[in-house]
Every structure is written in C-alpha cells, then in structure tokens.
N, C-alpha and C positions, 0 to 999 in steps of 0.2 A: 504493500500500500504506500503508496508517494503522497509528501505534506501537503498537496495539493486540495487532495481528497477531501482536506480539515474543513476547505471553505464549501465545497459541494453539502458538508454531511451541516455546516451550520446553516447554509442556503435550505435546504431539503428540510431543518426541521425549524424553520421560522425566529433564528436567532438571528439574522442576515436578510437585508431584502436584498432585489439584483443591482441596485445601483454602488449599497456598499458594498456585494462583494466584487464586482466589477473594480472598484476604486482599490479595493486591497489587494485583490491579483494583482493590478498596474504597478501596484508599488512594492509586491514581491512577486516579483512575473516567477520563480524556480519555484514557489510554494514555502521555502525555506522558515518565514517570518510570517506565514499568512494571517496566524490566529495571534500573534504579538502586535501584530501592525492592527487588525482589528478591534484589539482591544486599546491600544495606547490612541488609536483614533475616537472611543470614545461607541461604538459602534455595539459591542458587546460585551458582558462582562468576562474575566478570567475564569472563575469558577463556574457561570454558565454553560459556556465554550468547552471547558474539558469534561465538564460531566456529559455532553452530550458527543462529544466527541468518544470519550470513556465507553458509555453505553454502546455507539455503535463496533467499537473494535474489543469489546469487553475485558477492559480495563474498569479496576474500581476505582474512584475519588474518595480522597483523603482532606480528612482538613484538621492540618498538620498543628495549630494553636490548641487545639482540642485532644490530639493524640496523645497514647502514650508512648512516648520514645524511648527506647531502648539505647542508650549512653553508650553503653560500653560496648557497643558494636563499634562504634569507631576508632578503636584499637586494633582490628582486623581488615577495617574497610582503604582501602586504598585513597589517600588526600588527592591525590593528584585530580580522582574523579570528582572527586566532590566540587572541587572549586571551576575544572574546567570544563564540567559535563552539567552542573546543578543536580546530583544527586545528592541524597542523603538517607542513611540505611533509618528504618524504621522498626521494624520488630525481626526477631529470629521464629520460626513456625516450621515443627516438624520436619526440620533439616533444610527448609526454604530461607531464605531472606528476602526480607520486604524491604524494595528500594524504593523512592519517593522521588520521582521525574516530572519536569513539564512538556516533556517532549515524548508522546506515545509514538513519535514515527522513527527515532532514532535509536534504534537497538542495538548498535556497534559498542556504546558506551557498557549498557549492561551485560552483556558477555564477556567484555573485562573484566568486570564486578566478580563473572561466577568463576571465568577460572584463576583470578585474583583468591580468591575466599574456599574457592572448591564448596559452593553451596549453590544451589536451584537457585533462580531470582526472581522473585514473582513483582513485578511493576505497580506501584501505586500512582495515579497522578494526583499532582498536590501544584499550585498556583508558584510561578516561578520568585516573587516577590514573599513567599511565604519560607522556602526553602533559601533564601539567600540570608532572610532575617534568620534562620536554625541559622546557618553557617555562621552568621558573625557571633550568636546567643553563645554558641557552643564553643565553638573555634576560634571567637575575639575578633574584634577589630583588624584588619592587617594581617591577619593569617595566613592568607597564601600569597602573600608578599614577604611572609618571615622565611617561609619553606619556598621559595623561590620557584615558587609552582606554574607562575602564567608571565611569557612575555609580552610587555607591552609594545602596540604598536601604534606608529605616529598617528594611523588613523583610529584608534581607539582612544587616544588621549582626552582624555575629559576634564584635566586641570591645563586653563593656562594663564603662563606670568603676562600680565600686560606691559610689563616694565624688565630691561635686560639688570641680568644681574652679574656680580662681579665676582671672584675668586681669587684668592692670592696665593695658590700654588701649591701650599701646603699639603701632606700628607690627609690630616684631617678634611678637610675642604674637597681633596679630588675623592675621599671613604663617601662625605654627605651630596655630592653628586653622583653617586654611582646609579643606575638605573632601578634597581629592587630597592633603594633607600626613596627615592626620588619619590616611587608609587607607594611608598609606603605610606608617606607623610601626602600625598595627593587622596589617598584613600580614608586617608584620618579627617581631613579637611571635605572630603564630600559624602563622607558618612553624618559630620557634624552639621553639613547645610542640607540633607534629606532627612535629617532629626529634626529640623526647626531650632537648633541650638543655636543662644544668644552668644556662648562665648566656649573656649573649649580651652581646659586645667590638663598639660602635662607634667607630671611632678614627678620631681627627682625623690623618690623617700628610700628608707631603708632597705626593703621589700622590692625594692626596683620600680620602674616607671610605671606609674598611673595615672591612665584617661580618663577623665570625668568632663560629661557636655554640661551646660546648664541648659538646662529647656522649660521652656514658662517658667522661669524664675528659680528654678530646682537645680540643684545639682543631682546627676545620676550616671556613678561610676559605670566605666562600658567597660565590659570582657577585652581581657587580650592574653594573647597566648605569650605567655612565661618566656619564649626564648626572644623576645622583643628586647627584652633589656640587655641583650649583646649588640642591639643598635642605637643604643640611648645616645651617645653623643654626637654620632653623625645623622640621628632624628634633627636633634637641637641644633645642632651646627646647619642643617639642610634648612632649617624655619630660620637662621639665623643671615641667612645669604639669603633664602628670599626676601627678607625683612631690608638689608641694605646692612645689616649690624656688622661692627666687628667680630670674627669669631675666637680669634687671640684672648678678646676680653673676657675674662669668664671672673673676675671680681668684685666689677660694680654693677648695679642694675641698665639695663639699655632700654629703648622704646624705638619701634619701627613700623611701616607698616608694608601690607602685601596688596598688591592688585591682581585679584585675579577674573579670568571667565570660566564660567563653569557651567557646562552644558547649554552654554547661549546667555549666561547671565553674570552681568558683572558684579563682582564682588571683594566688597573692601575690607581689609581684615588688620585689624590695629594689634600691634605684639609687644608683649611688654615682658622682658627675661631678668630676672632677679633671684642674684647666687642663693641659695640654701645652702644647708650643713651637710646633705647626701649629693649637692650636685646642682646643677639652673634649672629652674620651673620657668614651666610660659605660660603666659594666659593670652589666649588670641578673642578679641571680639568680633565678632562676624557682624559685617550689616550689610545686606543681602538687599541691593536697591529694590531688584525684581518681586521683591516679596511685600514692599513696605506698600501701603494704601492713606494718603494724607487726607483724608477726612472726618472734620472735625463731627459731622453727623454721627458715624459709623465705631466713636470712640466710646459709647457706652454711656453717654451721660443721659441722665436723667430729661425730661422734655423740657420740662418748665427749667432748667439749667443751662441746657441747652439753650436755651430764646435767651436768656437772660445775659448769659456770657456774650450771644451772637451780637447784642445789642451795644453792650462793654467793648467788644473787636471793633466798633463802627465809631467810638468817639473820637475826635478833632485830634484832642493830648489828652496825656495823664500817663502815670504807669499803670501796666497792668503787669501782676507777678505768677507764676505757675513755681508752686514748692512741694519739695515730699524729696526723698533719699536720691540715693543713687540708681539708676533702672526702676525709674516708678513713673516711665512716659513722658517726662516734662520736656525734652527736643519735640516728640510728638504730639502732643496737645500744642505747643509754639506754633511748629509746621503748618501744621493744621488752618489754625487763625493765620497764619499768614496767608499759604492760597487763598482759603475763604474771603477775605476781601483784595487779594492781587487783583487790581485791574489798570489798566494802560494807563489812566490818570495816575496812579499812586507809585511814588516813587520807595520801595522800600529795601534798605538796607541792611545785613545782621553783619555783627562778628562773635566770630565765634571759637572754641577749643577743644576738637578740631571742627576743621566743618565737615557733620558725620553726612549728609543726602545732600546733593544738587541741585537748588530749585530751580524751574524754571521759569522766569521774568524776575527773579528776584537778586538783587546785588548782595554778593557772601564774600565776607574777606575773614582769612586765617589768621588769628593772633599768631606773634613768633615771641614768648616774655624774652629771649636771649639775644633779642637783637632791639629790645625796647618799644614792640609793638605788641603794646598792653591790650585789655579791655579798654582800660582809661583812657590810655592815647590814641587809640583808633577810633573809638568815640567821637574825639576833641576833632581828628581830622573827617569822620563822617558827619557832623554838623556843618562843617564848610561844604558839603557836597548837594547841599539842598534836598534832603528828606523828606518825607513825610509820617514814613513809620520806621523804626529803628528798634531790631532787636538785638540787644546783650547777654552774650552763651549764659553768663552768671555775674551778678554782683557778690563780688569778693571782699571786697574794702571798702575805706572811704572814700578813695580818690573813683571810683567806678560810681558812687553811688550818690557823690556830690556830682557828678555830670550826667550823669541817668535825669537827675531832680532836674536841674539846669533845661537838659532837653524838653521836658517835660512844660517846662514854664514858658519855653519860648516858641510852645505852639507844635511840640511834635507827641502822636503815641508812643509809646516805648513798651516794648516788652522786654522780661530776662527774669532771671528762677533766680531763687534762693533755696538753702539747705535748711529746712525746717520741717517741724514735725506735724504742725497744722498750720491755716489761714492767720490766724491771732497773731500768732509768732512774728510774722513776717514782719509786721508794725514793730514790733518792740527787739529787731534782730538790727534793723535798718538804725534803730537810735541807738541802740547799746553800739553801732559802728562810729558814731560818734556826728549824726545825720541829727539838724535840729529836729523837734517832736513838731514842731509847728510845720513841716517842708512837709515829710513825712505823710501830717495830716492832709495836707490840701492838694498833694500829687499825685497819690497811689489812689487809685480809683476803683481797686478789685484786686482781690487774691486769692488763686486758686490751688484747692491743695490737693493731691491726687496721690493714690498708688496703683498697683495693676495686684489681679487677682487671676487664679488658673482658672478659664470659662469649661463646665462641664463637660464632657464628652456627647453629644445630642444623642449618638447613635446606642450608649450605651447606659446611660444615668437609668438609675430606678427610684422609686418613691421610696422615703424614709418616713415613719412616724415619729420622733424623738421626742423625750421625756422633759419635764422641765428640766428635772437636775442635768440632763445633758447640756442645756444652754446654757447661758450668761444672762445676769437678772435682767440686764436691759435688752433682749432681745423681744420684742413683741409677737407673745406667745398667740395673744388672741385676734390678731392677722392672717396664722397659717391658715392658708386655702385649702376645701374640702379633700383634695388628692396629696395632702403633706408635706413635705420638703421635698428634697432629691439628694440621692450621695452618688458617692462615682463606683462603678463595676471593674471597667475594665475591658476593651474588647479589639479587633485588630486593628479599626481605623485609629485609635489614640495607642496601637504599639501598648495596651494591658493598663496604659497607665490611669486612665478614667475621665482624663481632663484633655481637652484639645485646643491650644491657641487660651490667651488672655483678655482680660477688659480691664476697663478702669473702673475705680470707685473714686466721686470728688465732692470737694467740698469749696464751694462759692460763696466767699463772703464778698459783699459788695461796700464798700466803704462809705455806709450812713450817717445821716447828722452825728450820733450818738456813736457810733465807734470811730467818728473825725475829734469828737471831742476828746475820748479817751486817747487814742491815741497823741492827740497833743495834751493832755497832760501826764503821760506818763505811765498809764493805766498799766495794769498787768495784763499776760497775756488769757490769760484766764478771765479776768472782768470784762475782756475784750470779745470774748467768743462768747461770754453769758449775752452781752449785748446785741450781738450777732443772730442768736438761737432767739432771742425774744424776737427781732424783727424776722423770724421767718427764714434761716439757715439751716439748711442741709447738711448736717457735721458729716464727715468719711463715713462712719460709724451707721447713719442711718441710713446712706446711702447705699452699704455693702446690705444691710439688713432687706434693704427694696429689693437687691435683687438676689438675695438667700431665696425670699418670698415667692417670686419668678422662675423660682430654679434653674439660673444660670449661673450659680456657684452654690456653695457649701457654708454652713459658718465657721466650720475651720479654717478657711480662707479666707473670712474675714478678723478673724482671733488672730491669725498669723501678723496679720498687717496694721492694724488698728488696737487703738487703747479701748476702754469703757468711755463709754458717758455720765457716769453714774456721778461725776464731780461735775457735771453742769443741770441748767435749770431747764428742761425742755419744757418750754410752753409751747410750743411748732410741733403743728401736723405731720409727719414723712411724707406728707403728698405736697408742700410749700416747699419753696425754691429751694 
C-alpha cells in the first residue's frame, strides 16, 4: 500500500472533500507528507486521520497521554529509531512488542525494531506530536543531539542568527561551534518558544546542568539526559558567541543579546550570564514579536475599567503610571495605550531599557546609562522634538521624575511605570523621591496597578465546589454562581499542566478631588487607597475575585499575586470601576 492511499481512504470516508484533497496531493505530489500536510493545513485532525486510516489497514490507535508505558523497554529499544523514525516502544505482550508510529505506511523502520530486539512488533498509531513530546518527557531535552543521532541539514535548519557572529580561535570557541553543540542549544531554544516560555534558566549547580523554562509565570524544570553535562561549557560558550559576549570572561557577570528567526518568526532573546560557585548560569528572555497581540481591549480588564482608563489615554497632559513587579505586563498595558490612540496627528515618542517590541508609527529610542543617555537626559532632548505623548521605560529617581512632572505641565501626556505594590503607593513613592507633594498632586492623573495570573485551560477546567474554610475571609462566598468555581485538570492542549496562556488582574485608581488632597499633604498610602475604594475602586484583589467568579482563573492564582483586603474599608460594589 503507497502513502498515497492515506488521502483516497480520508476522501472515501468524508474527512476530506475533493478540493482539499486535490490541494494536499499538489503539495505532496509522492504521497510522502499527504496526511501531515493535511493536517498542518488545518483541513483534518491528526487523530481523526489515523484512526480512520488505522481502521482501514487495521492498525489500532493509541492515545499515548492516556497509556500505560512501559519505561524500561527502552533499555532494549534501539535510540537511533526513536529519534529518527518517531517511534517509541509501548508495552511488551506475549513475546510481541508494541511500537507506537505515525506513519502506518513505512514499515522498513519497524523490522529494524524486530531484529534489533528479536521480538514480533505489532504497530500502534499514536499522533506524531504526541510521540515526540514521550521522546523529550523521557529522553530530555536534546537527547538525540547528546547521542549524536541525527545530522542536520542546511535545509532542515530551523534556528537562524540574524546577526554574524565572531570567534576568536580558541580551542573552546571552535568545541561551542561544532555542529551536535550548535543543534543542541538550537533545540533548547525552540523547544522553549513551542512551550510558550517567557524566559529559559540554564544552571551550572552541583548535580550538573539544569533547564528550567518559565511558562505563565512558572518555572518548570525540563528533563535532560545526564550525559548533557559533558557539554556544559561549550553549551555556555555556544549562547555566549551568539550573544556577542566574551567567552574568556567567565568572572564577572555579562549581558547580550541574540536575534534570531525561527521557523519564519523573528525573535529576540536578551542573555544575561552570571558566574556561580558550580560554574555560569544564563537566563535568556525570549520575546517572540510573532506571538505578542497589543490590544489594550483583549488585556482582560474589567468593562467599566476599561472605558475608564480609554478615557484617561485620550487626555491633552498629565501622567498616567502602570505599577506592579517585574513580568506583571506593565510594557504591555503601555503598548497597548499607545496604539490605541497612535494616529497620524499625534506625534508620540518613548524611551526606553531596552526597547523590548517595535512599534509601528511610533518614535523609540534606546537609553545607553554608559554613555550618558539617561531616562532623564533623553527626556530633556525628546521635549525639544515637539511631542505630544511621551513615554518613560521607568521612573527611577528624581532627576527622571522632576522632568516626567515638567512634561506634564507644559502640555504633554506622559506615560512610564513604577515598582510598586499597589495604585496608592505610587503617590507616596514619587515624594519619598524627593518630588514636591503639591506636583505630584496636580500631574498624575491615574494609576494603574496590575499583575498577570495563569488563564485556565478552556478545554480542560472542571467545576469545583469549595468550602468556606478553603477560601480567604474576603472572598465573596455569596456571589458563587449556581455551576461553582473551576480548578484546573490537566489535558494535552495545556501539555497536563491545566492553565493555558495568562491575563491581567488591575487596579484603576483615578486621581480625585480627595486623593489630590491627600496626596498633597502627605497622606499614607493606605489613607490613600481607603479614599480610592470609597469613591468606587477596583482594588487587584476584587478584581482577581471577578474573575475566580467567571472561571477564568482559580483563587490560588489570585493568593499567589495579591494581599487581602481585609485592612481597607470596602464600601464599592465589585461591579464599580
């Protein structure tokens, strides 16, 4: 039977009309790709396709998240197939072994398998993105780049540098260009942007080298196979040349970054290597333009916040401030307001550290502090350039935040974040800088405090009842809707883990008569947010609780990120701004 066959038997049983499979034959005229190209077209599903394929050449389907694997077959099973064939043994049965393929038309591979093993091989099909995730679950990260199993070729390449890199000759330097090093660290980096990882931890520790991605906001250590740590320093040295760093240097901390494309999409990856006691860890941040979406709609806010803030984007001047830690969205909410009113009249400027996305109509300049091109001093020279709206990456100090004010008064908006833990703060962070209470009061027009929470898995969340003792006193027990909460399962599209993709939780305080007054005289930032919540504020707190209620997250996601409220006076609805 020829792979041809595959698109006949999905045409014949109404997975396929004739148009799509006409278009799939064209684009694998040998049959080779028929039901690959099929399915990454969008046309049918994977599991669909092989069950019905399965049935007519009677093969069974397998669904390999659900099985029980049998481990310690692959101490018998031949690597070489595994990685270059996508098998992977599944169970041992009465002197047979069950192998696990996506390809029921290519049988060469598994007659290797049987007189490899000297066992019958009876074929399961199993979804080929289901068998590559076993490979890495089991076999780690970079596994058959450790065992030097598959060579790469120009036209398979899937990582590229956009920028040439340099070498200086060195024994070390010509080890982290060698070819098996090369894909090694390409396969680390594109395992971590098909994870959705914001940032990716390789550490030097006692134990040897460990990968850990962060994804929504998590870290979660990734399998790697034990003999990886005989290439730890020409990994490092390899992420070190593409970064531009010296590799000589291995005593002080360095910062670089990578440009790459991957798979058609460009990506920027900022590296930052700092010696340890076992040896250099890197932290790479990933920002994945093709991924990002700058809509301030689509950011999770509340409705009536939304209008509220949209209205705040559209005044003449004043500052408006986005605060909350580090990786809690505040570039992204910025971004956001910015497109949102980018138009051909408004002239708007940011600087920034670094500049992480590209906007387009909008003017971005790079702070360099080593060469004296501050916040403060780029500032002083973007008010000579005739603005209209101007945003500051962060105010840092006085001198950033005595010309932020200044802008402000002489007729322009201003955006830029601070490091605070709520709205309040933000008043009383800017005068402890040593900013009169009286500027303060009559410039800042709004501030907004925000973090990001893991968004449940859609496909996989189930209804929870929870007791009161399981919540927190201020959770508003007698809000839950008649179908209960939601907690997370676990299933393939979120990869087991329950949660898929993030949202924000914010808090909008809008700077009213009564919190202009306090904050010019001094107020606490506590008297500041009472003031706040009596005129109708949405603390973080009530707003994570709206959408526990909704079941787009968990309150453990909310406990993770936010305080109580139990030290303020809520007289506000949760349905008020």
């Amino acid at each position: 039977m020829v792979a041809m066959e595959a698109g006949e038997i999905l045409l014949r049983r109404g997975l396929l009309n004739r148009q799509q499979f006409e278009v799939a034959r064209a684009s694998a005229p040998d049959g080779s790709r028929f039901v690959e190209l099929a399915v990454e077209k969008g046309y049918v599903g994977e599991e669909d396709a092989l069950r019905a394929i399965g049935d007519e050449v009677g093969l069974d389907y397998i669904d390999l998240p659900q099985a029980d694997v049998d481990l310690s077959l692959l101490k018998i099973f031949p690597h070489r197939l595994i990685h270059r064939q996508s098998l992977f043994p599944v169970r041992r049965t009465n002197g047979s072994l069950v192998v696990a393929t996506s390809d029921p038309f290519d049988l060469y591979p598994l007659d290797e398998v049987a007189a490899a093993t000297g066992l019958a091989v009876v074929p399961v099909l199993a979804g080929k993105a289901e068998i590559a995730k076993l490979i890495k679950k089991h076999l780690g990260v970079g596994s058959e780049t450790v065992q030097g199993l598959i060579d790469q070729t120009a036209e398979e390449e899937e990582v590229q540098l956009l920028s040439d890199i340099e070498t200086d000759g060195s024994e070390l330097s010509e080890q982290a260009q060698e070819a098996s090093v090369v894909r090694l660290v390409n396969e680390i980096l594109v395992e971590a942007i098909e994870s959705r990882a914001s940032d990716v931890h390789i550490e030097s520790q006692g134990s040897g080298l460990v990968i850990r991605y962060r994804i929504d906001g998590i870290l979660l250590p990734q399998p790697v196979p034990p003999e990886i740590n005989r290439f730890q320093s020409a990994i490092i040295s390899r992420l070190k040349i593409m970064s531009r760093l010296n590799i000589a240097e291995k005593r002080l901390p360095q910062d670089g970054r990578i440009k790459l494309r991957v798979s058609g999409r460009e990506i920027d990856v900022r590296v930052s290597v700092i010696p340890m006691i076992h040896g250099e860890s890197i932290v790479m941040r990933i920002l994945d333009k093709g991924a990002m979406s700058f809509e301030l709609r689509k950011l999770g806010m509340h409705e009536r916040t939304y209008k509220v803030f949209r209205e705040i984007i559209d005044l003449p001047h004043g500052i408006v401030l986005v605060t909350g830690p580090t990786g809690s969205g505040k570039t992204t909410t910025l971004y956001s307001a910015l497109l949102e009113i980018n138009t051909p009249d408004l002239k708007i400027i940011t600087t920034e550290d670094p500049v992480e996305y590209q906007l387009e109509g909008i003017n971005q300049i790079q702070v360099h502090p080593k060469i004296g091109l501050t916040f403060a001093a780029s500032l002083r020279s973007i008010l000579r350039h005739d603005p209209d709206v101007v945003l500051i990456g962060e105010i840092r100090d006085l001198e950033t935040a005595e010309n932020a004010i200044q802008a402000s008064l002489t007729g322009h908006l201003v955006f830029s974040t601070l490091h605070t833990n709520d709205a309040a703060s933000a008043y009383t962070r800017l005068v402890d800088m040593g900013v009169e209470p009286f500027l303060v009061a009559s410039t800042v027009e709004a501030v907004m405090a925000q973090r990001l929470v893991r968004r449940l898995c859609p496909k996989c969340k189930q209804p929870i009842r929870p007791t009161a003792d399981e919540l927190p006193v201020d959770f508003p027990m007698d809000e839950i809707p008649a179908e209960g909460l939601f907690g997370p399962v676990g299933c393939r599209a979120c990869r087991q883990i329950g949660f898929a993709g993030r949202m924000g939780i914010y808090e909008l305080m809008v700077t009213s008569e009564d919190v202009r007054q306090l904050a010019q005289d001094r107020a606490s930032s506590w008297k500041v947010k009472q003031a706040a919540v009596r005129n109708g504020m949405r603390t973080l707190r009530q707003d994570g609780w709206d959408k526990v209620l909704k079941g787009s997250t968990t309150a453990e996601e909310i406990m993770r990120v936010t305080k109580g409220d139990r030290d303020v006076s809520m007289t506000s609805s949760p349905a008020t701004t």
